[in-house]
N, C-alpha and C positions, 0 to 999 in steps of 0.2 A: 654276397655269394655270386660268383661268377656264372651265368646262362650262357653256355654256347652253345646251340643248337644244336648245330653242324661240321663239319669238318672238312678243309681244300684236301678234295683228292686231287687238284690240278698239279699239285707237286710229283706225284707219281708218273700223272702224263708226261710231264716237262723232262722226268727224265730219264724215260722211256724206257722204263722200268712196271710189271704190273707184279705185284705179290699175291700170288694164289696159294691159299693153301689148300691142301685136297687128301683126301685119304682114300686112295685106291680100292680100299676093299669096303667102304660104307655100306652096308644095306640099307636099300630104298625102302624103307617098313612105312605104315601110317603114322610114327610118330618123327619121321624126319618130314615126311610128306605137309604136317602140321606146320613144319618153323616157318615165320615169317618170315617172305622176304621183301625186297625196296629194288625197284630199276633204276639202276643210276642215269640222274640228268644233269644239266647245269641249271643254275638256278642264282638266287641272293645269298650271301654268308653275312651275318649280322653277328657280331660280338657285342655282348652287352653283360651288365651288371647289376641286379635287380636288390633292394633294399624299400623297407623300410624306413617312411620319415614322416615329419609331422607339420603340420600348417604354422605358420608364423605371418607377422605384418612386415613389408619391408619398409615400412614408417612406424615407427612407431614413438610417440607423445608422452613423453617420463617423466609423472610426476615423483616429484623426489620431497625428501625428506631435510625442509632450512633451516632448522631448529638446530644448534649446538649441542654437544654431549649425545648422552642417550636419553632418549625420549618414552614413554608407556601409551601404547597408542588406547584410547577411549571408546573409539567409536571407528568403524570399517567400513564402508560400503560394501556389497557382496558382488564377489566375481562374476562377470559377465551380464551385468545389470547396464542397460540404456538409462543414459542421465542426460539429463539438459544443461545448460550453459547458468552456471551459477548454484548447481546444485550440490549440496554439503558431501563432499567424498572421505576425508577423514578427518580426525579431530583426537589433536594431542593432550595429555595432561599440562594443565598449566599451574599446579597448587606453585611449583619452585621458581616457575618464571614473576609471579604473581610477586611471591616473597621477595624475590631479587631487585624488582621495579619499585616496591616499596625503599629497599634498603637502598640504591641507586639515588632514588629520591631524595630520602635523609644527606647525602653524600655530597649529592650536588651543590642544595639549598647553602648548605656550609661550606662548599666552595666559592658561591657565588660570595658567600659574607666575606667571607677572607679575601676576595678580589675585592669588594668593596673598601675594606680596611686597608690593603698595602696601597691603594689606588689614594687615599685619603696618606699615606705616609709618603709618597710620591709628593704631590701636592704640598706636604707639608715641610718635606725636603725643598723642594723648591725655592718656598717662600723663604726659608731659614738663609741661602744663600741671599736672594734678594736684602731680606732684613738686615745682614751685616755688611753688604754692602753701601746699600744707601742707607740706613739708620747705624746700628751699633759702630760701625766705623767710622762714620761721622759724627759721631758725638764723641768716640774717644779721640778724634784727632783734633776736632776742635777743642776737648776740654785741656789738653795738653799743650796745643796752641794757647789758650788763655792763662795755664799756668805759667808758659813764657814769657806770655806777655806782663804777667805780672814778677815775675822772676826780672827778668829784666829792667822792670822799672826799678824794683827794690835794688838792683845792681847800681843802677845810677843814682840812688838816691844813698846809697852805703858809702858810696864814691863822694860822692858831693860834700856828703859829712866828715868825712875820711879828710878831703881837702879842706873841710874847716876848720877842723881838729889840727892838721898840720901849721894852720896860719896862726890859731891860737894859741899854739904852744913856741910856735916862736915869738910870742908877745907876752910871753913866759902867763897868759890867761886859762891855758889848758895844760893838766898834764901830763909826762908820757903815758901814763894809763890809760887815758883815755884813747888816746891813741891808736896804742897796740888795739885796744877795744875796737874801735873804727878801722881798723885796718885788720881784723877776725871778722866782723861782719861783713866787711866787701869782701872777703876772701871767701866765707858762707856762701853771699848771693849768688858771685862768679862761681862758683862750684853748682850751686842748684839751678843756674840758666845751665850751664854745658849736661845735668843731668835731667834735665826735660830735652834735651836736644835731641839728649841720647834716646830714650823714650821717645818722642817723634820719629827718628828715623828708625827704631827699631820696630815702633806698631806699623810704619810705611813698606820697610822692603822684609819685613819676616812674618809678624804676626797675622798680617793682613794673608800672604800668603799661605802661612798654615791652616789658615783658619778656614781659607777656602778649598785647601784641598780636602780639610777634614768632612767640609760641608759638602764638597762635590762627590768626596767617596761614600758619604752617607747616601748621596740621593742616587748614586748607582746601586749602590745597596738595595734600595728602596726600589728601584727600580725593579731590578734581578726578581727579588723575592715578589713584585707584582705581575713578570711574567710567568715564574713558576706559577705563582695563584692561578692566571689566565687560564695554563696550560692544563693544570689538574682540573679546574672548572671546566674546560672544553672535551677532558678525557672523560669525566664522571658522565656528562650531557652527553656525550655519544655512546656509555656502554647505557646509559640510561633507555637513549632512543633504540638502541639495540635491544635490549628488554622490551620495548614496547612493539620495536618489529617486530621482534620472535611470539609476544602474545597474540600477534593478529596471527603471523605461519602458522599457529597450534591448530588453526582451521584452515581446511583447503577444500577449495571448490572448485568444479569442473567451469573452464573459461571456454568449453565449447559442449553442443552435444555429443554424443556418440557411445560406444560400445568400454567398457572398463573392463580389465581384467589383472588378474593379481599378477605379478612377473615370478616368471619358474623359479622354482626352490632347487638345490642342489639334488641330483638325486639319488642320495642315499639319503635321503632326509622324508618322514613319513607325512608335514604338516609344511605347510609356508609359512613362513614368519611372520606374513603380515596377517596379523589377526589381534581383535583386543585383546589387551592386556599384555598383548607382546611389545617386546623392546627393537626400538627401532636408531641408529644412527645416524648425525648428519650426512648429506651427500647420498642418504642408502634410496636406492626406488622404491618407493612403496606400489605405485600403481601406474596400471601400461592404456594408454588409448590408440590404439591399432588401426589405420588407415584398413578399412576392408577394403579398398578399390585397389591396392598393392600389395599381394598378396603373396606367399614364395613357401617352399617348403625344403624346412631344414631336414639332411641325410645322412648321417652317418656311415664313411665308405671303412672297406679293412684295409688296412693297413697294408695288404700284400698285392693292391693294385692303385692304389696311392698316384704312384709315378706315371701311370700310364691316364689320369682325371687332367681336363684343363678347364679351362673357361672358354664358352662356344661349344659344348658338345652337346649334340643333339640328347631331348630325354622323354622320355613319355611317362603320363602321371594319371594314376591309376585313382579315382576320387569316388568315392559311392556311385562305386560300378561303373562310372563313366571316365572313359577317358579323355585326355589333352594332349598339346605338347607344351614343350618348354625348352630351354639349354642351362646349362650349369654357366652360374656370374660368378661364384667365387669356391676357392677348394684351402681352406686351411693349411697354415704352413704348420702347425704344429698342433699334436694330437691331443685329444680331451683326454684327461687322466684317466686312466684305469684302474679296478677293482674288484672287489669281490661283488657290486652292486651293476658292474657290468660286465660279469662272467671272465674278468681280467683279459678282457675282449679290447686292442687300440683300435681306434676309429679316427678318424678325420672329420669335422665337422664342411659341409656340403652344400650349396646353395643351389638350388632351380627355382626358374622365375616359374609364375603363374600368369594363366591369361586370366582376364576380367570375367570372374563368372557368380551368379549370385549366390544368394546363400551361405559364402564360405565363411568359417568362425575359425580363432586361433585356438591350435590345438588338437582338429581335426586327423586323423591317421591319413597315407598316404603310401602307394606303391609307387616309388621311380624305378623305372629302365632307364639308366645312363646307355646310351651308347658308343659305343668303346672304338668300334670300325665297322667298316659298311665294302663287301668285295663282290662287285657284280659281275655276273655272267660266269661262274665257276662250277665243275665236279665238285656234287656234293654224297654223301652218305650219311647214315643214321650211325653214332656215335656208339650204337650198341652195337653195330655188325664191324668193328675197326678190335684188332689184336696188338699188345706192344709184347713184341720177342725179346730176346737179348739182340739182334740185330737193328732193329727199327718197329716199322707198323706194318702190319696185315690186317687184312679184309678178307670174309669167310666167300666164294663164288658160289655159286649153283652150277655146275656142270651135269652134260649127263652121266 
């Protein structure tokens, strides 16, 4: 609500103009004799704007709420209680974080195993490659080698008979049967050396290589499937250790001394939230530890002088009967909601600093004078002796 005291009659001087009004025929009786009157001076004009506001901390220490989900609070500390440094301020239900850290448990242990196992199938891919390299493949190249070697010999030894057979049948000592016979069996061996050959270079330039690609796709297999193991094993251990953080948050304690108080509830709301058995979310404040050495009081201005608030203007603060000064730090750009819980009244929420004074607690009631402007050395009058006409203002004289 706007205070203006007074009112610049210097406008009237400036243009040299005075508005009297006067009614000729007044009788002088005892009850005109009565009216007050004021001798005009010049003096101080102060516009100002007087409200309503309330103590708050301009630090203020917010403990909040690290627990995930919604939480049922157990245990409250009460508003406005001095705590010391370590002392139990609230304390959450843990029966589901409890259960959680259990089942997190079970989760892990079993991924740890399964890391162990693909870590053991790695390893075993490994060796598999090694193994046919240097073993299985050397034994079947040697053994194939050795059936050459002996294919071979029997080739020459097919031959050799082949060619005795032919000498003794020209000494008419062998017959042609025998012959053709010796010349089907060199014709066998020569056949079963060129198919070990074949074999040789088929186990050299294919088999050898299929066998290691099958073996090297196995072991990236193996692989893969051991980082996924890792990775779920590393995921389980962290929501685990996460369970275990959140059981230590379900308690919180004051990490200094000082003054606790519960943080404003909205106000159309009868009760604050934070109280047991109430449900509280993560990120939500539960409780405020307020610097009393900076101290400032929030004001809610109207709306219909909004425009004319800045920061820097001077304010005086009206505090169990005793006053201060102060100036306005900050002026809301945008208005607190309105309703039926605020007479459907918009306001601007307000800030004036505080000087260091003892005693003060958050929440405390407060009168600020904003002051709006300051005109010195001006005609002044009482706002009751000023007329508005349809032409302008008048002012009642005293004449005789």
């Amino acid at each position: 609500m706007m205070k203006i005291t007074m009112i610049v009659a210097a406008l009237f001087a400036a243009a040299g103009v005075a508005w009297v009004v006067v009614f000729p025929q007044l009788p002088r009786d005892a009850a005109l004799e009565s009216v007050p009157t004021h001798t005009i001076g010049r003096g101080e004009l102060v516009v100002s704007v007087t409200e309503q506001g309330t103590l708050e901390s301009a630090n203020n220490t917010e403990i909040k709420c690290r627990v995930r989900g919604s939480n049922t609070i157990t245990f409250v500390i009460d508003s406005g209680t001095q705590v010391q440094a370590g002392e139990e301020l609230v304390r959450l239900e843990t029966l589901a974080i409890e259960e959680e850290i259990s089942e997190r448990t079970k989760f892990y242990h079993l991924a740890e195993s399964q890391v162990a196992r693909s870590a053991a199938d790695v390893e075993r891919a490994k060796l598999a490659i090694s193994e046919y390299e240097e073993g299985r493949f050397v034994s079947e190249l040697s053994s194939l080698q050795k059936d050459l070697a002996v294919a071979e010999s029997r080739l020459l030894n097919s031959k050799n008979r082949l060619k005795h057979s032919r000498m003794m049948s020209r000494s008419e000592y062998a017959s042609e049967l025998e012959v053709e016979e010796k010349e089907f069996a060199s014709e066998q061996a020569e056949l079963n050396v060129g198919l070990i050959k074949t074999q040789i270079e088929v186990l050299q330039n294919y088999t050898k290589k299929e066998e290691l690609i099958r073996l090297k796709g196995e072991l990236k297999v193996a692989q893969a499937t051991w980082e996924a193991d890792v990775e779920r094993a590393l995921a389980d251990k962290k929501r685990l250790e996460r369970a275990q953080e959140e059981l230590g948050l379900c308690t919180i304690v004051s990490d200094r001394a000082g003054l606790v108080i519960y943080p404003d509830g909205e106000e159309w709301e009868n009760a604050p939230k934070i109280e047991e058995g109430g449900t509280v979310n993560k990120d939500q404040t539960l409780l405020l530890m307020p610097d009393l050495t900076q101290m400032q009081v929030n004001v809610g201005v109207h709306e219909s002088i909004i425009d004319r608030l800045k920061t820097g203007l001077e304010a005086n603060i009206t505090l169990n009967r005793e006053r201060s000064s102060g100036e306005v730090t900050y002026v809301a750009a945008v208005a607190k909601p309105a309703g039926w819980w605020t007479g459907n009244v918009v306001k601007y929420d307000t800030i004036v600093s505080l000087p260091s004074i003892d005693g003060l607690r958050p929440g405390m009631s407060a009168e600020v004078e904003i002051v709006l402007a300051r005109h010195e050395d001006v005609l002044t009058l009482p706002t009751n002796a000023c007329l508005e006409l349809q032409d302008g203002f008048a002012c009642w004289v005293q004449t005789e």
